[in-house]
C-alpha positions as CSV (number, residue, x, y, z in Angstrom):
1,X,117.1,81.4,84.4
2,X,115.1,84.7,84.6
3,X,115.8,86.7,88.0
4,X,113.3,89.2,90.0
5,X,115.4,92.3,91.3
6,X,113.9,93.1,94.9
7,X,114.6,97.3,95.6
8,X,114.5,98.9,98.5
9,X,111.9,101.7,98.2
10,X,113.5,104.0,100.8
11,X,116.9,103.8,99.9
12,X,116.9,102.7,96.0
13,X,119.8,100.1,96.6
14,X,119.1,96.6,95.3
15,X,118.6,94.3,97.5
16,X,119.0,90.7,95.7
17,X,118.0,89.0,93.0
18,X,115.4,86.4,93.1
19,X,115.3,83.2,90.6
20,X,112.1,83.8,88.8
21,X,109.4,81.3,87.5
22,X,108.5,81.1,84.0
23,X,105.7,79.6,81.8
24,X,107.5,76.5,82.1
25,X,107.6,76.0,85.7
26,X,104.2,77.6,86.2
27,X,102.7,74.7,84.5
28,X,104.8,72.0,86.3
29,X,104.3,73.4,90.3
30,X,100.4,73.8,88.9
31,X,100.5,70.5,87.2
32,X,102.2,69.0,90.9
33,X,99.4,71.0,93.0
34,X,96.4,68.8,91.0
35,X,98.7,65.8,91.7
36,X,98.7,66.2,95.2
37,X,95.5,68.0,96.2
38,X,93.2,64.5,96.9
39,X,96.0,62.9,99.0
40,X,96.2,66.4,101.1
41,X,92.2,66.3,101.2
42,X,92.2,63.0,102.3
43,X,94.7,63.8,105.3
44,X,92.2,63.9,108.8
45,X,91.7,67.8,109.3
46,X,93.1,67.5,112.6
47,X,96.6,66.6,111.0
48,X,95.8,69.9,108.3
49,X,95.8,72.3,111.7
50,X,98.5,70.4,113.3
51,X,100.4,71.9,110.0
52,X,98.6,75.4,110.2
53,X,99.9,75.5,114.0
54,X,103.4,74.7,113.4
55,X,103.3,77.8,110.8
56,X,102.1,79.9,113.9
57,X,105.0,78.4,116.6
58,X,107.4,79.9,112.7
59,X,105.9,83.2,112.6
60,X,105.9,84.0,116.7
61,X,109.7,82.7,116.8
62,X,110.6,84.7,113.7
63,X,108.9,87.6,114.5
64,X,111.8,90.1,114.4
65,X,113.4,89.3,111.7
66,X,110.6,88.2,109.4
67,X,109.5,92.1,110.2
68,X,112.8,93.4,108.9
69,X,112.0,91.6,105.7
70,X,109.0,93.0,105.2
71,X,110.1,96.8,106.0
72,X,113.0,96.0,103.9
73,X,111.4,95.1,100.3
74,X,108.3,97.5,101.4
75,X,109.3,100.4,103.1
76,X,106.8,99.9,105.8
77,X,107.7,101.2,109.1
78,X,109.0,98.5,111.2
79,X,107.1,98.5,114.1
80,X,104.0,98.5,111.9
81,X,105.7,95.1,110.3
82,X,106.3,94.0,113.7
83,X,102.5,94.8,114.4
84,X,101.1,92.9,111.2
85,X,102.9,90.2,112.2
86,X,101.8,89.9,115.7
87,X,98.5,90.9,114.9
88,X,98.6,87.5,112.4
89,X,98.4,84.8,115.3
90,X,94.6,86.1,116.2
91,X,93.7,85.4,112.7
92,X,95.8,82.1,112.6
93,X,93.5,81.3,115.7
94,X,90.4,82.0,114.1
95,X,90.7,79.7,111.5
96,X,91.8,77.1,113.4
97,X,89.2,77.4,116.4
98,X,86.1,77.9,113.5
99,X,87.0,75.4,110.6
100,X,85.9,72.4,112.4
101,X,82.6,73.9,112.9
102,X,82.3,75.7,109.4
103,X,82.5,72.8,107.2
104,X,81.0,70.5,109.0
105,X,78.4,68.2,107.5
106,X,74.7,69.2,108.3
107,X,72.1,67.1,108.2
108,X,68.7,69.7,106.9
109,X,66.0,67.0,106.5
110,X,65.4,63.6,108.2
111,X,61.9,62.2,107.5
112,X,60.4,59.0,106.3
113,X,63.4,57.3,105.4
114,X,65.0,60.5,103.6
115,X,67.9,62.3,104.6
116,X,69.2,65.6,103.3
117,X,72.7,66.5,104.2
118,X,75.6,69.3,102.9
119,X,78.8,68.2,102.8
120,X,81.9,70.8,102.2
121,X,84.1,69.7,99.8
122,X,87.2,71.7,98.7
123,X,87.4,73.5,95.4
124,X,90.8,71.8,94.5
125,X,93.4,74.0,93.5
126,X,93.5,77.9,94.4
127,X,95.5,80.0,92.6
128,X,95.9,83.2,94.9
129,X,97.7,86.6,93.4
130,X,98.5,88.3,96.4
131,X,99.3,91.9,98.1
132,X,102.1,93.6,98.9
133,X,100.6,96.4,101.3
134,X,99.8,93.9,104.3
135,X,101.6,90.3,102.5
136,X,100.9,88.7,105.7
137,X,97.4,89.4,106.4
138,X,96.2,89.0,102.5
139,X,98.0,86.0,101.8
140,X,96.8,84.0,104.7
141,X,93.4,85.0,104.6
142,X,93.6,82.8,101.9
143,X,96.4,80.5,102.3
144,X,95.5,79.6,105.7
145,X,91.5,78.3,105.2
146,X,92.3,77.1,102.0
147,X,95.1,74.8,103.0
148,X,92.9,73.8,106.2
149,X,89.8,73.0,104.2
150,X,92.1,70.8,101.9
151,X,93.2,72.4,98.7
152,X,96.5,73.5,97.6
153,X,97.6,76.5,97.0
154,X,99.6,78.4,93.9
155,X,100.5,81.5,95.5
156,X,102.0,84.0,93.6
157,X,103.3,87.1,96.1
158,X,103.6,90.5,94.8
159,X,106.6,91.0,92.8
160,X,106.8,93.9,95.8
161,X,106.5,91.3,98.5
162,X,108.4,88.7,97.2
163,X,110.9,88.1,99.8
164,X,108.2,88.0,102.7
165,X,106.1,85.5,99.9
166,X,109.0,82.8,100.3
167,X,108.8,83.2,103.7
168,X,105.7,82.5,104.1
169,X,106.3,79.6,102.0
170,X,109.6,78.2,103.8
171,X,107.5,78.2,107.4
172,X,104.3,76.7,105.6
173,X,106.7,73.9,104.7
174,X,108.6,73.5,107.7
175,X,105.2,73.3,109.8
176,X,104.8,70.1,107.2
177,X,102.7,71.5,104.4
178,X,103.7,69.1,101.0
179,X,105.4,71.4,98.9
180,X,103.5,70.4,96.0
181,X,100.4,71.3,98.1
182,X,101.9,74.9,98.8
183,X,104.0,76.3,95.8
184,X,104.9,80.0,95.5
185,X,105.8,81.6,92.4
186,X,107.9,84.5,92.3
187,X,108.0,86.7,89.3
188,X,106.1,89.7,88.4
189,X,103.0,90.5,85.6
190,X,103.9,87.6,83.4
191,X,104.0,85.3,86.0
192,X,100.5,85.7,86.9
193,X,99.4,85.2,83.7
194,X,101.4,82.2,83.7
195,X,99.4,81.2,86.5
196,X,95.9,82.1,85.2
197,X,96.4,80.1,82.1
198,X,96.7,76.3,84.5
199,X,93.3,74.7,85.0
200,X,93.0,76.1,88.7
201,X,89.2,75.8,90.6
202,X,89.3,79.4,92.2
203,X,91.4,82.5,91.7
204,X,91.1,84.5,94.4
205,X,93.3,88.3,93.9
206,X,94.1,91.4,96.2
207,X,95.0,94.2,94.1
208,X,94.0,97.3,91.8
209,X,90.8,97.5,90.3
210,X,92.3,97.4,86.9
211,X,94.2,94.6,87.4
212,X,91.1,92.9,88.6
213,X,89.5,93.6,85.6
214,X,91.9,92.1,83.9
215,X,91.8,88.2,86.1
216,X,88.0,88.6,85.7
217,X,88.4,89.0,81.7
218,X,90.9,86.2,81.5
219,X,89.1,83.5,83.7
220,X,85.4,84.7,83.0
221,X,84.7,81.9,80.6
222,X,86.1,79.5,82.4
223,X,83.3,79.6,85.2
224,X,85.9,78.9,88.2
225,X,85.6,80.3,91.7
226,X,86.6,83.8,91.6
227,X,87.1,86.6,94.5
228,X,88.5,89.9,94.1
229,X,89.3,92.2,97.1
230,X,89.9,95.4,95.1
231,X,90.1,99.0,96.1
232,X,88.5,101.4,98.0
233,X,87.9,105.7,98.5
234,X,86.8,105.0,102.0
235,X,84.8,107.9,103.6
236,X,84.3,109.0,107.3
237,X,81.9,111.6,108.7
238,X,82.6,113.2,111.5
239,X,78.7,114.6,113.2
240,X,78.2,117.6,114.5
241,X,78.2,116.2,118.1
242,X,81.4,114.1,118.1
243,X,84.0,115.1,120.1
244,X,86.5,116.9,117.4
245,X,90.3,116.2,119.1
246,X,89.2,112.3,119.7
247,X,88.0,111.5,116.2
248,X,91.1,113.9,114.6
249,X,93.2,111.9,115.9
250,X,92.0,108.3,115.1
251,X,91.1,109.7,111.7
252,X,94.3,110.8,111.4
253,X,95.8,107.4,112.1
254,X,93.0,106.0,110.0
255,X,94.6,108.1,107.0
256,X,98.6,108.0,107.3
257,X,98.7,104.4,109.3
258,X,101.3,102.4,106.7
259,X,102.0,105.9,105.0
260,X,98.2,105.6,103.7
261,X,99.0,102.2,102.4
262,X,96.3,100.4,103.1
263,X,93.1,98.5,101.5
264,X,91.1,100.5,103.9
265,X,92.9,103.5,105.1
266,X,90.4,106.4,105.0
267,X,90.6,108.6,101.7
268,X,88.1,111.2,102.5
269,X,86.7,112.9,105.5
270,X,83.4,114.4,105.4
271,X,83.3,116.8,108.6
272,X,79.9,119.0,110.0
273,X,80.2,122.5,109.4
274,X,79.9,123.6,113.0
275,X,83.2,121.7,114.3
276,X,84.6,121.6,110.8
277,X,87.5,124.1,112.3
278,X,88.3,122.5,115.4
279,X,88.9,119.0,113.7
280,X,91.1,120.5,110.8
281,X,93.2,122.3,113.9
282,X,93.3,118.8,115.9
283,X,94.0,116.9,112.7
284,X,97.0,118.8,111.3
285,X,98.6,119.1,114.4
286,X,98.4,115.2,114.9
287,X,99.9,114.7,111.4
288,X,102.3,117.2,111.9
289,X,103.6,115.4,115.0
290,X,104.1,111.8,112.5
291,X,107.9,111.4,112.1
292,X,108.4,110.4,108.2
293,X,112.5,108.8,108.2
294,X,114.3,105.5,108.0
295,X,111.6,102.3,108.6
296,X,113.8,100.1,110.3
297,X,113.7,103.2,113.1
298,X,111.1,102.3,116.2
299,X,109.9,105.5,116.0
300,X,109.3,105.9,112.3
301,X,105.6,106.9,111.5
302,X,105.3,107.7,107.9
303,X,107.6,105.0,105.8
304,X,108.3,105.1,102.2
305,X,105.9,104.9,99.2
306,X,106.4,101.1,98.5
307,X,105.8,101.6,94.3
308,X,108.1,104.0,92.7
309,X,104.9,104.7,89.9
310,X,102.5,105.5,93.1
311,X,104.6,109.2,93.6
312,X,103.1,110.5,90.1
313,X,99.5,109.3,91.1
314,X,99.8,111.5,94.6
315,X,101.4,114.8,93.0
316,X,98.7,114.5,90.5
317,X,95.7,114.3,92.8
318,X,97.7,117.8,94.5
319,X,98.0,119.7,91.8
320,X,94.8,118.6,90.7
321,X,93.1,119.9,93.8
322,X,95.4,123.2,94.0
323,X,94.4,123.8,90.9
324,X,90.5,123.6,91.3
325,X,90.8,125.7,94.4
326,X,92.0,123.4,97.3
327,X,93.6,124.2,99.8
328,X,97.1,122.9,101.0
329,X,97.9,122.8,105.0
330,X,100.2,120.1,105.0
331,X,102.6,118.5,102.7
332,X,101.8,118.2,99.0
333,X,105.8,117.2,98.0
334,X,108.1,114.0,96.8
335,X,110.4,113.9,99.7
336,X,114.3,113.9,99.2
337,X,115.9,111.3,97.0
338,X,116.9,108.4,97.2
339,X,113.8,106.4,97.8
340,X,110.1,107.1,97.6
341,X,109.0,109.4,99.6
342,X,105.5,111.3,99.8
343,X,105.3,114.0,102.8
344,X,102.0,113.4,104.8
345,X,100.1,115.7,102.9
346,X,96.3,117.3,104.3
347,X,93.9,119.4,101.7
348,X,90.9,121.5,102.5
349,X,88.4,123.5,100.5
350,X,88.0,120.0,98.7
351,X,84.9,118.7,96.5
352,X,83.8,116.0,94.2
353,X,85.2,118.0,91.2
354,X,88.7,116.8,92.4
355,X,90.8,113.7,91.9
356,X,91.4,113.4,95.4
357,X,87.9,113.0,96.5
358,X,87.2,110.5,93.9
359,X,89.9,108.3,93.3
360,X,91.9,105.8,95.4
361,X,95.0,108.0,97.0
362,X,96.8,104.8,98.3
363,X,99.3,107.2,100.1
364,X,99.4,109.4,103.0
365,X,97.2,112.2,101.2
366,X,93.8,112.9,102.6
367,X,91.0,115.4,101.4
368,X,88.8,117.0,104.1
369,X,85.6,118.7,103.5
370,X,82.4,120.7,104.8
371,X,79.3,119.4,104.8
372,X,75.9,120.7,106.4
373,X,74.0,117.8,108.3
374,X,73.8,113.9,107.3
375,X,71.5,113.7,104.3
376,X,74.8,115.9,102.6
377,X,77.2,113.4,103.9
378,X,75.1,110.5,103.1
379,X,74.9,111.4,99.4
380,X,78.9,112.1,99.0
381,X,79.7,108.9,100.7
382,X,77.7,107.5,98.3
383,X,78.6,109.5,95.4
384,X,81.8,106.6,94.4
385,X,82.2,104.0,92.1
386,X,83.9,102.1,95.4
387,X,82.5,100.8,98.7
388,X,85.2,98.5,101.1
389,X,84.2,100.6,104.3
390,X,82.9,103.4,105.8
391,X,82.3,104.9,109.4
392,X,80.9,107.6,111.4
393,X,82.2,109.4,114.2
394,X,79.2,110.4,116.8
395,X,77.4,110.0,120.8
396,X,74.2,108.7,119.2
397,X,75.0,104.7,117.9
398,X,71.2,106.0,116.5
399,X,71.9,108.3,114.2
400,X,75.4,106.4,113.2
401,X,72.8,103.2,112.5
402,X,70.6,105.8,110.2
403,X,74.0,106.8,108.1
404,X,75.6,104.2,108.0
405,X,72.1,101.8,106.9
406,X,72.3,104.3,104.0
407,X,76.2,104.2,102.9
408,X,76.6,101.0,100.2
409,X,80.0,99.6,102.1
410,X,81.0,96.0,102.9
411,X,82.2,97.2,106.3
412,X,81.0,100.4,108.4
413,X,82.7,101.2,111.6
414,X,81.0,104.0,114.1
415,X,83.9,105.5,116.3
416,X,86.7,103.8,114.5
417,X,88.5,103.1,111.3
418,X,91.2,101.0,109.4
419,X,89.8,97.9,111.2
420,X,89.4,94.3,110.5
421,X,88.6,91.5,112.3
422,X,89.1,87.8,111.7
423,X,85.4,87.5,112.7
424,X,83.6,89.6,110.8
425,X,83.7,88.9,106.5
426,X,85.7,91.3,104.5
427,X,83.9,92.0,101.2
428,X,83.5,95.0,99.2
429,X,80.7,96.3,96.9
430,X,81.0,98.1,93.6
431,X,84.3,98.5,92.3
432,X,85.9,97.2,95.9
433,X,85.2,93.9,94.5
434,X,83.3,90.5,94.9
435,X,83.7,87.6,97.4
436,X,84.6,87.6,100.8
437,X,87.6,86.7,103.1
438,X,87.6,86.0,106.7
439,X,84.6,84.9,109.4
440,X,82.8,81.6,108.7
441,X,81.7,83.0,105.6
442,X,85.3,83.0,104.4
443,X,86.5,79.7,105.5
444,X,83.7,78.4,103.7
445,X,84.0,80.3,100.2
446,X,87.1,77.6,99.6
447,X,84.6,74.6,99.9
448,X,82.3,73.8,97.6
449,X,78.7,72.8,99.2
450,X,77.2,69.1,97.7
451,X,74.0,68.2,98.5
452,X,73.7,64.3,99.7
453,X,70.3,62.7,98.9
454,X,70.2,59.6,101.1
455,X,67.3,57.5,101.0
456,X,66.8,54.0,103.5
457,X,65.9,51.1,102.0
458,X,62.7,49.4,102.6
């Protein structure tokens, strides 16, 4: 039997060794999924959530040490696993307060004998290729409402997240979720090709654009369901008027929050030339006060970089930069071995010419740069082949309306950043992706609307 090897990115030492899937048992936990998807349809919804809530009594009880997990195979600091993990049960609420509502029948037409109804059905069986950068919240966004709206689920973890995959798993099935109806399969890039090879109804993915590129070439003539939530060179703009300490320091947090880690962690600050200063002054001296050490530590900020390869990509953005006439306030260097480590690194004297104003950074590196008024701001925040989010940081909810109307972004935050919220969709436009998790919307996009024709007889 093939085995995964699980690392510790801030130490290097080997954790375990999982037993991997192969081909072989791809097929079989697909071919049991189909087997058991119509008797897990056919269960009443109400006995579906009573599963969904016995999963939410696993994860509050396990909190702590389903957090060390996490920290442990990631890097992530552990108060931030802690806080992904508690910040989970709102979401778990969400779905289970909203599903009863969101696939509902509805009856559209009644007249003369003719009724017109939609009925929800479920796809049948989702194959989901998930993220290691938040496993928790990207899994169950689809997990969850797909279970609840009565498929079953192949769920294939990152190879980066497998550990915290099988836990999810192991509570899923404890909370009384058939284990045909919920199979995980552990195993890196051969494994999800595996996986995309079964006859599966949706695919739905979290990852790099590239790799999304290549789910969307495997599966595109197969005409299934498919989402991908890809990546993202998230921009902020910080107006004239906006108070410079307050929005340094949420920007900053924005930026280096999971050491930078994160689908929507902002990549790019636009600031206005007439506080431009001020906020650099505010921001560096917020980052400089982020302790980079040991994640299982409480008071560990900045964590390590979870992907060995992902170290290359940031000192190449740097030097890139440097080289085109950035310049470097803060950080810019691999920390000490062992481990992967990036120090919180802040460029100014940045432009579009440079890597790191163009593509996705994915680590606690962050370009800052002058602009003259809105319509400037406007056209660089637009001037990506990405759009997950976007915000502005102003007084006038006006003027951040105007910007923001303008910026081509599935999400736009005025005042904040790095936010998400169980009832608002998640989508992205561009290279970010297609589909939608969360909100009705994404309870729904695992259902497959049929229209009922129902005529009375005479």
């Amino acid at each position: 039997m093939s085995t995964l090897p699980i690392h510790n990115p801030a130490t290097g030492e080997l954790i375990t060794e999982l037993p991997a899937d192969d081909a072989s048992s791809v097929a079989q936990k697909a071919a049991a999924a189909r087997a058991a998807q119509a008797a897990w349809a056919a269960r009443p919804l109400a006995e579906r959530k009573a599963c969904i809530e016995g999963f939410r009594a696993g994860v509050l009880r396990e909190t702590e040490r389903l957090a060390a997990v996490m920290t442990r195979e990631t890097g992530k600091p552990v108060r931030m696993s802690r806080n992904e993990l508690n910040g989970l049960v709102p979401r778990i609420d969400f779905f289970l307060a909203e599903v009863d509502q969101a696939i509902a029948a509805q009856t559209v037409y009644d007249e003369g004998g003719m009724r017109e109804q939609i009925q929800h059905e479920p796809l049948g069986v989702v194959a989901n290729i998930s993220a290691w950068n938040y496993p928790w919240f990207v899994g169950c966004n689809v997990i969850l409402p797909a279970l609840l709206t009565g498929n079953t689920v192949l769920y294939k973890p990152s190879e980066y997240a497998a550990m915290t995959g099988l836990e999810i798993t192991r509570l899923l099935h404890e909370a009384g979720v058939p284990k045909d109806a919920m199979a995980c399969l552990v195993g890196a890039g051969e494994v999800g090709a595996a996986l995309l090879a079964q006859q599966v109804d949706g695919v739905f993915f979290t990852g790099s654009h590239a790799t999304g590129q290549r789910i969307a070439q495997a599966v595109g003539q197969r005409f299934v369901k498919l989402q991908l939530e890809l990546g993202g060179k998230d921009p902020t703009y910080v107006c004239d008027d906006a108070d410079p300490q307050a929005a340094a320091e949420s920007l900053a947090d924005g930026a280096m929050y999971n050491t930078g880690q994160s689908c929507c962690s902002v990549e790019r600050i636009y600031v206005h030339e007439t506080i431009h200063d001020a906020f650099v002054a505010h921001f560096v001296k917020t980052v400089r006060g982020y302790k980079m050490g040991d994640p299982a530590s409480e008071d560990t900020y900045i964590g390590a970089i979870t992907r060995e390869p992902q170290l290359k990509v940031l000192d190449q953005q740097v030097a890139d930069a440097q080289r085109k006439g950035a310049t470097l306030l803060l950080g810019g260097r691999k920390g000490k071995a062992p481990g992967n480590w990036y120090e919180p690194t802040v460029m100014t004297e940045v432009d579009h010419d440079m890597d790191i104003m163009r593509e996705e950074s994915f680590g606690p590196v962050i370009g800052i740069q002058k602009v003259a008024g809105d319509e400037e701001a406007v056209r660089l925040m637009n001037d990506t082949r990405y759009g997950l989010t976007a915000g502005v940081f102003t007084r006038d909810e006006q003027r951040a309306r105007k910007v923001l109307s303008q910026v081509r972004a599935g999400s736009v935050y005025w005042n904040c950043c790095d936010r998400v919220s169980p009832r608002l969709p998640w989508s992205g436009v561009g290279d970010s992706g297609v589909g939608l998790t969360l909100s009705t919307y994404g309870i729904q996009t695992f259902t497959r609307p049929k229209a009922w024709h129902l005529r009375k007889p005479a």
